[in-house]
Every structure is written in C-alpha cells, then in structure tokens.
NUBAGU-267568 format. One record per residue (C-alpha): residue number from 0; residue in three letters; y, z, x. Coordinates in steps of 0.25 Angstrom, whole numbers, plus 5000, padded with zeros to 4 digits. Layout:
BEGIN
pos: NUM; code: ALA; c2: Y; c3: Z; c1: X
...
END
This chain:
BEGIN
pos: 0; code: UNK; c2: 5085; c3: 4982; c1: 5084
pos: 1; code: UNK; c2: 5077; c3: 4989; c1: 5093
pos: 2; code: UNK; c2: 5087; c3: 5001; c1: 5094
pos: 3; code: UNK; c2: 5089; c3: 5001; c1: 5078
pos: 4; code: UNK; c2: 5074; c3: 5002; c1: 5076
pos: 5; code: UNK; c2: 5073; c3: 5015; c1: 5087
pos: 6; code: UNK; c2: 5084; c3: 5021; c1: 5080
pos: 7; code: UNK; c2: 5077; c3: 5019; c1: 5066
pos: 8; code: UNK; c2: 5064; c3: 5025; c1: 5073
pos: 9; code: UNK; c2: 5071; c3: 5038; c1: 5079
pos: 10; code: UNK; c2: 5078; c3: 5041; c1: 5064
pos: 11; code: UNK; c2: 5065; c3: 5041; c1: 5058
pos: 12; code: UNK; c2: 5056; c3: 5049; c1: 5070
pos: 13; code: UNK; c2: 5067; c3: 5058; c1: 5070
pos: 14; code: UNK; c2: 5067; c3: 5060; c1: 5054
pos: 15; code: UNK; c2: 5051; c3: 5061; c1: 5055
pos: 16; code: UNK; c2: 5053; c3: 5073; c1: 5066
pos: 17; code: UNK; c2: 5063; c3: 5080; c1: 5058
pos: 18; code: UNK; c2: 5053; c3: 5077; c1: 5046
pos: 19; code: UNK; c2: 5040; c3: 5080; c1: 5048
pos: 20; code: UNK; c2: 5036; c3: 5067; c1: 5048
pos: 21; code: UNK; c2: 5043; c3: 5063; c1: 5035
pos: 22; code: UNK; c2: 5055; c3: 5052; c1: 5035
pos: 23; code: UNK; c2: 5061; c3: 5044; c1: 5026
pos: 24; code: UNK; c2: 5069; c3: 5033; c1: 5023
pos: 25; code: UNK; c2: 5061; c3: 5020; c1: 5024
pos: 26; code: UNK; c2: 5048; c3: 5028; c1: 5028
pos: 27; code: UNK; c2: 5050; c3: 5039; c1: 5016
pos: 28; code: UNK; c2: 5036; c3: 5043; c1: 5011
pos: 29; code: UNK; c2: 5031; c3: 5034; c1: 5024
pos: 30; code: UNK; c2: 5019; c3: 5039; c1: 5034
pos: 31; code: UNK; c2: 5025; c3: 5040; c1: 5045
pos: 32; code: UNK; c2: 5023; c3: 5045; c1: 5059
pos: 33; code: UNK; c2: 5029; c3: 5045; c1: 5074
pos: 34; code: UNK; c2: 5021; c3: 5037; c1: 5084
pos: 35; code: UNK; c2: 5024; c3: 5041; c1: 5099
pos: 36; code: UNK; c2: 5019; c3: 5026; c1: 5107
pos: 37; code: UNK; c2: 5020; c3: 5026; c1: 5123
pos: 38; code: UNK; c2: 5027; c3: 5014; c1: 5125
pos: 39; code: UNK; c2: 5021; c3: 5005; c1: 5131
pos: 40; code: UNK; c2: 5030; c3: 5000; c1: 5143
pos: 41; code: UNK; c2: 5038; c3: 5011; c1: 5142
pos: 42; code: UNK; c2: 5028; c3: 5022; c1: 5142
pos: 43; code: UNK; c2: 5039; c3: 5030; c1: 5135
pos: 44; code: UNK; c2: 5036; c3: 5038; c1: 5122
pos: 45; code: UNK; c2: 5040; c3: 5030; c1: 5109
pos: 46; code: UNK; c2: 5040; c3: 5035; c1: 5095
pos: 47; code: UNK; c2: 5039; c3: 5027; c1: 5082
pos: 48; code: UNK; c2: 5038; c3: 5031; c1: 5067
pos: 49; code: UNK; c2: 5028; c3: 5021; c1: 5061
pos: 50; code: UNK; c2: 5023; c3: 5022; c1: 5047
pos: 51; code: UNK; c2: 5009; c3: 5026; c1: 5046
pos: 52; code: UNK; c2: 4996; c3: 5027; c1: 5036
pos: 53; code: UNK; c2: 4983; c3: 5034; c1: 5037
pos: 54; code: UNK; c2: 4970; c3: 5028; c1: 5039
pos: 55; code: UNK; c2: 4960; c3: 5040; c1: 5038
pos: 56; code: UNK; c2: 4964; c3: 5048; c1: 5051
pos: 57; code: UNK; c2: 4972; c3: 5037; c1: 5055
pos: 58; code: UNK; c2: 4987; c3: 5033; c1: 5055
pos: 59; code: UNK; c2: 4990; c3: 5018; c1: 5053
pos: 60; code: UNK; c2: 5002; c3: 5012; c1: 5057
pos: 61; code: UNK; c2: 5006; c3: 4997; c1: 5057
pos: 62; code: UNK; c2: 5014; c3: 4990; c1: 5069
pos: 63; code: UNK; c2: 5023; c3: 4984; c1: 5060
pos: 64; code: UNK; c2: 5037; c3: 4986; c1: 5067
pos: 65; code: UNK; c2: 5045; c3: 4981; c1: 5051
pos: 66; code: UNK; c2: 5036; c3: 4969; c1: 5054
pos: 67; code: UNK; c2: 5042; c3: 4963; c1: 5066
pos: 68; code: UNK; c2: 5036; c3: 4953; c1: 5072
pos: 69; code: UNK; c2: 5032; c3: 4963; c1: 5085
pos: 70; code: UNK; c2: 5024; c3: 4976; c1: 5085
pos: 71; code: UNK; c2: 5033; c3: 4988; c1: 5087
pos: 72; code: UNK; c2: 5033; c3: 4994; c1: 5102
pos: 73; code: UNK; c2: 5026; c3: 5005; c1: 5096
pos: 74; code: UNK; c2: 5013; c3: 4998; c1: 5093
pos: 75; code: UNK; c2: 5014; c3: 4992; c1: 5108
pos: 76; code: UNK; c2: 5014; c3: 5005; c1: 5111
pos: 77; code: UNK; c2: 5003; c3: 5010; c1: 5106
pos: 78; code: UNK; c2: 4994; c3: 4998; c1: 5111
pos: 79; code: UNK; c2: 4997; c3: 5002; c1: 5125
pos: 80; code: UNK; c2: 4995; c3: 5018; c1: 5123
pos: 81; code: UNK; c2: 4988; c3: 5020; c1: 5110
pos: 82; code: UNK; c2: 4990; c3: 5036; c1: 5112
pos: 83; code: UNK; c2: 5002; c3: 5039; c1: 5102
pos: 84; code: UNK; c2: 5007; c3: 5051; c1: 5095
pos: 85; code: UNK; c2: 5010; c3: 5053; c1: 5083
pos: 86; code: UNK; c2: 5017; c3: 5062; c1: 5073
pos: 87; code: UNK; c2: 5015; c3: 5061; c1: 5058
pos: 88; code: UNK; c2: 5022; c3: 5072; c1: 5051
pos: 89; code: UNK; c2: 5022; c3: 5084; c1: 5061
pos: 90; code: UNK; c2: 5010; c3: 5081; c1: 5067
pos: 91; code: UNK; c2: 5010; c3: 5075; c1: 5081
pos: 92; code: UNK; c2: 4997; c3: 5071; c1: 5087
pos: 93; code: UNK; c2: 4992; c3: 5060; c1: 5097
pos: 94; code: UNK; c2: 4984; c3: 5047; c1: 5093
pos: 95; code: UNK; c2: 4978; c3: 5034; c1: 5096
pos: 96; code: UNK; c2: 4986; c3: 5022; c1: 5091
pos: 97; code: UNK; c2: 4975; c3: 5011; c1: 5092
pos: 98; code: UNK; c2: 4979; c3: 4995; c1: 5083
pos: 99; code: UNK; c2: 4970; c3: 4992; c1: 5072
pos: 100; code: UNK; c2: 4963; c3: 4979; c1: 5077
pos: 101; code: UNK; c2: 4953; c3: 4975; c1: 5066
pos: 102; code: UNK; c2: 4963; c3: 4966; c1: 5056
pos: 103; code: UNK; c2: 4956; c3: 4971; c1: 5044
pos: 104; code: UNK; c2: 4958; c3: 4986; c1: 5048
pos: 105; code: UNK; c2: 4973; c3: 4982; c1: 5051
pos: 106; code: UNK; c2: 4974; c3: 4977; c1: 5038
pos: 107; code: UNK; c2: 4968; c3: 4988; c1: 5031
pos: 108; code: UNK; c2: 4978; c3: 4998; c1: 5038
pos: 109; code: UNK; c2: 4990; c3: 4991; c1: 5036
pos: 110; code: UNK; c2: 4987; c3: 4988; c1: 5021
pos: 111; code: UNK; c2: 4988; c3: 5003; c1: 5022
pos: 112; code: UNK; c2: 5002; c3: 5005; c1: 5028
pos: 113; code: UNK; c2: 5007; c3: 4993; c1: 5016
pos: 114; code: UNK; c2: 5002; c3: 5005; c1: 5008
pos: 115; code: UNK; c2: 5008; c3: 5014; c1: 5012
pos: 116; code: UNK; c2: 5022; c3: 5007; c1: 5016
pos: 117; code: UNK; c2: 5024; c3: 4992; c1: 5010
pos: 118; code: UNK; c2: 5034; c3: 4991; c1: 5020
pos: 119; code: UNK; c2: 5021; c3: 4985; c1: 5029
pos: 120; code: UNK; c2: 5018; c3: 4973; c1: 5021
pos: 121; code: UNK; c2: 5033; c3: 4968; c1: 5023
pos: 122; code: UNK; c2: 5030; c3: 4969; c1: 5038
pos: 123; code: UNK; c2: 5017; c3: 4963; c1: 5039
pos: 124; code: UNK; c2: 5024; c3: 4951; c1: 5029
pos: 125; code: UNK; c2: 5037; c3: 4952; c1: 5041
pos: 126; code: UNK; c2: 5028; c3: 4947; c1: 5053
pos: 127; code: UNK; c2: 5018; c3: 4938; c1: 5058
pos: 128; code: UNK; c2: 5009; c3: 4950; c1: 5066
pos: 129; code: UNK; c2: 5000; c3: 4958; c1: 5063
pos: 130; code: UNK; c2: 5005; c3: 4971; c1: 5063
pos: 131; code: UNK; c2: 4996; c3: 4980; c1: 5070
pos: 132; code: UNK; c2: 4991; c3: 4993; c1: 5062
pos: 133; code: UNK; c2: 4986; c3: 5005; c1: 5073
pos: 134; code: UNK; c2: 4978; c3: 5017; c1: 5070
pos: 135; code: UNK; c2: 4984; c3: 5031; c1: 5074
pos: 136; code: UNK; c2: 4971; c3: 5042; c1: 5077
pos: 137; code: UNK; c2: 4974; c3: 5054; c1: 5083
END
C-alpha cells in the first residue's frame, strides 16, 4: 500500500514539474501544490502534492490522507519542522506550516476546501478524526 501511494505521488509531482504546476487526472482543474516536509525521524527531504485553497495570503490545506483513520507523514512532518517549501505553479518559496487550533476556524477552512473539491466531505464522512487543516505563510 505504502509503495502504491509513493508511486501515485511521484506521477503527479512529476506531471506538476513538467506542467507548471498544472496536472490532471483526478486533480484536473484542482489547486494544487508541492510541499517539501523534513521528516520528522528521518530528517530527509519528502515531497507531497496536497490540494490546496486560499485564505487571503494564505494557503490551506487539510490532513486528510483519503480519510484514513491516521494523519499522512507529511502533517507529522510539519509539527516537528514547521519550515516547509513550497511550489505552486513555477513559483518556489519557503514558508511557515503552522495547524489550525481554534475548531471554529478549522471548520471554517475546511468548508473551504469541500468548495472547492467535494471529494473532502467524503473524507471527513470516512473517519472518526478530526482532520487537521494547516496554514501555509510565507
């Protein structure tokens, strides 16, 4: 399972490079970006596309892993090294990743991302967490 979901990942980050930023598929006419994560026992580099949305100046994105019942490694990342980059289009930049705490805000936010992608209230429907939203500012 594991390997599957790796190979999924390298197809799309690979069609986003060789894209601009633009792939399709599933994700067609999706925001999405690349988030570089240290890992957090590993200290290696590890790159994840993740759907995005805007929130003024900020990216959103939801931990939502297809609704698993765990966060992805990325979000674990994160918490332990909050200093990600991230690549949106052609544009590379580093930023502060930091979890959205207040559950009203959360909410808020992640009504954005069903918005913008219904395939987010089929996740939150899939487990009993609750999947964490974070804040991307550069």
């Amino acid at each position: 399972m594991a390997d599957e979901i790796r190979d999924f990942n390298q197809q799309i980050i690979a069609e986003f490079r060789a894209n601009e930023g633009v792939v399709g598929g599933m994700f067609e006419g999706r925001n999405m970006l690349l988030l570089t994560t240290i890992g957090a026992k590993s200290g290696q580099e590890r790159v994840s596309p993740v759907v995005y949305t805007r929130d003024g100046d900020r990216l959103v994105i939801a931990a939502s892993f297809g609704g698993a019942p765990k966060n992805p490694a990325w979000f674990n990342n994160l918490v332990a090294n909050p200093k990600v980059t991230v690549e949106v289009g052609t544009d590379k930049f580093e930023a502060t990743a930091t979890p959205v705490e207040d559950r009203a805000e959360r909410d808020r936010l992640y009504a954005g991302m069903v918005a913008h992608a219904e395939g987010f209230a089929d996740y939150e429907k899939k487990t009993d967490r609750v999947i964490p939203i974070v804040l991307l500012e550069r």
